[in-house]
N, C-alpha and C positions, 0 to 999 in steps of 0.2 A: 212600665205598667200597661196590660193590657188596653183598647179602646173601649168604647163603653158606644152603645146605640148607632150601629155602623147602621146606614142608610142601604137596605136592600130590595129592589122592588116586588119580590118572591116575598120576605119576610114581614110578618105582624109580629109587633110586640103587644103584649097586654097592656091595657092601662097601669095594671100593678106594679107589673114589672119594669115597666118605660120608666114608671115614676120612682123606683128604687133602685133602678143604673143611674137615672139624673143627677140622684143624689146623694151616687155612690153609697148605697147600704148594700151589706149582702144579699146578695141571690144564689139558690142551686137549683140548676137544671136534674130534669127526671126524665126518664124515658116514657115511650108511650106504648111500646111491644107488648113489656109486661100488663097491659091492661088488654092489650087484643086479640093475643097470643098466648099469657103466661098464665092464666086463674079461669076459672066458669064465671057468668054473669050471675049473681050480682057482685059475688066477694073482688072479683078485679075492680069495681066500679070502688066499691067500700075501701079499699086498700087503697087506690089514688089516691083517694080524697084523704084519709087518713093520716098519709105518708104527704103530702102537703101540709098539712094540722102538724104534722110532728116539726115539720121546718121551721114554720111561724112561732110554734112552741117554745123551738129552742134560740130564735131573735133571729134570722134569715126571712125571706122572701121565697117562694117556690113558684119555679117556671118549668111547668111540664110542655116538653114540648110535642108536638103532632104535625102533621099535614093534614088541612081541611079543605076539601073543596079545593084543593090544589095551591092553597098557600102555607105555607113556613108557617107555625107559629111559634113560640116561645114565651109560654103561659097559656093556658086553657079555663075556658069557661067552664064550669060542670055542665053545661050542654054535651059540650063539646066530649069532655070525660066519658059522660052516659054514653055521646054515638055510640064512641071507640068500642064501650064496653058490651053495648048490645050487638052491635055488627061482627064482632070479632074478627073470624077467620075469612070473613069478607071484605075486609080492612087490608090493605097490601102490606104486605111487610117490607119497609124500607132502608135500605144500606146505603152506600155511595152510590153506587152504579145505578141502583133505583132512580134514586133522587128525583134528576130531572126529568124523569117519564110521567113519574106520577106529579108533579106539580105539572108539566106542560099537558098532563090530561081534567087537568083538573078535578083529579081521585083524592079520595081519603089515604093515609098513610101514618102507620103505626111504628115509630122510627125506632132502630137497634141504638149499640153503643155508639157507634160510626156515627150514623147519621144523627144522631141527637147532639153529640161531641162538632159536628161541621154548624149546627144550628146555631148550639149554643156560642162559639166561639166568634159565629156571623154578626151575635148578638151581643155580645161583648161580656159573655158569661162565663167565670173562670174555673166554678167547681161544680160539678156534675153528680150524685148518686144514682147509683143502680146495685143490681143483688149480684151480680157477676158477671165477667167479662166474657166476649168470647175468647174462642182460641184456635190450638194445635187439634183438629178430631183425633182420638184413636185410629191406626191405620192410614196415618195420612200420607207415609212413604210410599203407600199404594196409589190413594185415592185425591192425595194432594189437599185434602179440604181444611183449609185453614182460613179460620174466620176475619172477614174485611174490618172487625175491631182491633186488630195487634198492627196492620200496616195503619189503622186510623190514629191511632195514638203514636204514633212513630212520626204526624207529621201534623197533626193539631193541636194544638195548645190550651190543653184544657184538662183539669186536674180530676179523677176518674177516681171517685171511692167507691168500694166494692168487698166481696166478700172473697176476694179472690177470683179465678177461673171455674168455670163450672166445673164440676165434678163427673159428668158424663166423658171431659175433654184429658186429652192426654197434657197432665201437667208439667212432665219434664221437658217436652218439646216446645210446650209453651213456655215456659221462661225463657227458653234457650232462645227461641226469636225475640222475645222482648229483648234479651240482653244484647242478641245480632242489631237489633235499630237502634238502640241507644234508650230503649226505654225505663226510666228508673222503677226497680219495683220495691213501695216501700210498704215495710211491714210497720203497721201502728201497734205499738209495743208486742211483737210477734217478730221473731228471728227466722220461722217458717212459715211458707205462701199456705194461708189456710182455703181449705178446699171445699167453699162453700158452703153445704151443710155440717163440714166438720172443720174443726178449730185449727186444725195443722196434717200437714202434708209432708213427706221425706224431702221435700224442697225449699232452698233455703231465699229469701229474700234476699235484694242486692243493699239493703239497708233500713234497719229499724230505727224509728222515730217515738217518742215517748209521746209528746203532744202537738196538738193544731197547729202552734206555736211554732215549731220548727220544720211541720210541714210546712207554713206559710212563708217562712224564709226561705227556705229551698224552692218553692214557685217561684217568689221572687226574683231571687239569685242565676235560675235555670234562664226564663224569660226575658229578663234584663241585660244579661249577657248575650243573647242573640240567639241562644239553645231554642229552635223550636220543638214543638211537639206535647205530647201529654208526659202525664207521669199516674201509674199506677197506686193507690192507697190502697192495701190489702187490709180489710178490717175484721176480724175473724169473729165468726157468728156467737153470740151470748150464750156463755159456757149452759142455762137450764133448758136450750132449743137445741143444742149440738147431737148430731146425730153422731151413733158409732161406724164405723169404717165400714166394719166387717157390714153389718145391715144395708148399710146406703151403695155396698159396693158389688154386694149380690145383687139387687135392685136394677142396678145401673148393667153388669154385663146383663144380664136378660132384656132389658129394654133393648140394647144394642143389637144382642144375638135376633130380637123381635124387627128391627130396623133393616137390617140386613137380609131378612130372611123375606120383607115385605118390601124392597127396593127405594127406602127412601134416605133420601142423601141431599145436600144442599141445605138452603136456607130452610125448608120442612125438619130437618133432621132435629133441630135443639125442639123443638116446639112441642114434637113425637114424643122425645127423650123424656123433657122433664113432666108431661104429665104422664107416660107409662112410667114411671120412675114413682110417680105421688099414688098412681093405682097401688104400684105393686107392695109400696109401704103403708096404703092404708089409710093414705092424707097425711101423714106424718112429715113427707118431706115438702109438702105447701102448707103448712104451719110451718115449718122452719125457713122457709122462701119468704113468707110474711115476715116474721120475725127480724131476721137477719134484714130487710130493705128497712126497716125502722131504723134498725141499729146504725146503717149507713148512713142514713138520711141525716140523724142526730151527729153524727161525726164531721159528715160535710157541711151542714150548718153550721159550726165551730170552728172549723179550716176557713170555710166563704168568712167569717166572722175577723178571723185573724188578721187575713189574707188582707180585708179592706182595710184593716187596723192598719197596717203597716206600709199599706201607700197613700191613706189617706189627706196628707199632706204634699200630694207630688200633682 
């Protein structure tokens, strides 16, 4: 079994959350990108808060995490939310290799899947939601860009629900590395990695699970044996928000061809992508960005739920 409140002088736990690792009850970690990076102020601020309410809702604990003022956290105040949410793009966006610059600066930091996945893990937090992973870019046999979320899960231990990989990303190559590090990707009752805004993709999961239940033995089982690293939950977006292929996929090469044509690449490139992606469909695909991080949140809450079920006595 995981440890539970590891002692870090970088990290703050909330009251909430300290008091819900003490006493061993579930918790999920949330990212904080998505609030400074992913949505316009006020709806990122609305959608935090909300997607914490849906956690508690479904008998979990929610610990979003951030960097403030240059410390760790793992649970946020709504102060703290608001900054993120008004500051935005003035917020750093934080990976691994960030990490330590922006806490030894003592900066604000708006953490990806990496970095939220190293916090939570710090903090002895087992299950994580967010809206999608990163990945493989499109053209990365060129440009090499392949997102520091696929090696983070390859070597943190920390169970990642999701909608799959964004849909901007090239998803055959992305499996393909998942399956190169040993990362499990499991489809929740889906035999294909769903692609975000839509429900399924030509790519097949390395194993489908019916329920929380048998994900949470499989954490177990992974962990307890000595197996470190994450494992992927692909949860696929609720069939009356699922967008069609053909729309979201016109959408997405024009963004791309738009990205390319205006020089941007790197950690800029998703941020670009999915709000020229939300222009071009008209908001349509951040309503389903909303939608689908609800969906997660309620499933990871469920997983967090089982998970503690089943070591509760150890």
């Amino acid at each position: 079994m995981k440890k539970n409140l590891v002692l870090n002088e970088y990290l703050d736990i909330s009251p909430e959350v300290a008091h819900a690792l003490a006493e061993n009850r579930p918790v999920v970690a949330l990212e904080s990108t998505i609030i400074a990076h992913g949505m316009p102020y006020p709806q990122n601020v609305e959608t935090a808060l909300e997607v914490e309410n849906c956690i508690r809702k479904h008998g979990a604990v929610p610990a979003t995490i951030a960097i403030i003022n240059g410390r760790m956290k793992a649970g946020l105040f709504q102060e703290d939310i608001e900054l993120l949410g008004k500051e935005r793009h003035l917020v750093a966006k934080v990976s691994r290799r960030d990490l330590p610059f922006v806490v030894a600066e003592g900066k604000h930091g708006a953490t990806t899947v990496a970095s939220t996945m190293i916090i939570a893990e710090m903090a002895g937090i087992a299950v994580f939601a967010t809206g999608g992973i990163g990945g493989v870019h499109r053209g990365a046999e060129h440009t090499f860009d392949i997102s520091a979320d696929l090696q983070e899960l390859a070597i943190t231990s920390v169970a990642v629900v999701c909608a799959g990989a964004k849909s901007i990303l090239d998803l055959g190559l992305t499996t393909e590395y998942l399956e190169t590090h040993g990362v499990p990707l499991v489809g929740y009752q889906t035999e294909k990695l769903p692609a975000f805004f839509c429900r399924t993709s030509p790519f097949p999961v390395s194993v489908m699970l019916e329920n929380p239940q048998q994900i949470a033995r499989a954490m177990k089982a992974k962990w307890n044996s000595g197996l470190r690293g994450g494992l992927v939950i692909a949860n696929p977006i609720p069939e009356p928000f699922a967008m069609s292929e053909d729309h979201i996929n016109a959408a997405i090469e024009q963004a791309i061809r738009e990205s390319q044509e205006q020089g941007i690449h790197g950690k800029e490139s998703t941020p670009f992508l999915l709000t020229r992606v939300s222009e071009l469909t008209g908001g349509e695909s951040l309503q389903a960005n909303i939608e689908l991080v609800f969906n997660n949140a309620k499933l990871a809450a469920q997983i967090a739920i089982a998970y503690q079920a089943i070591n509760k006595h150890q």
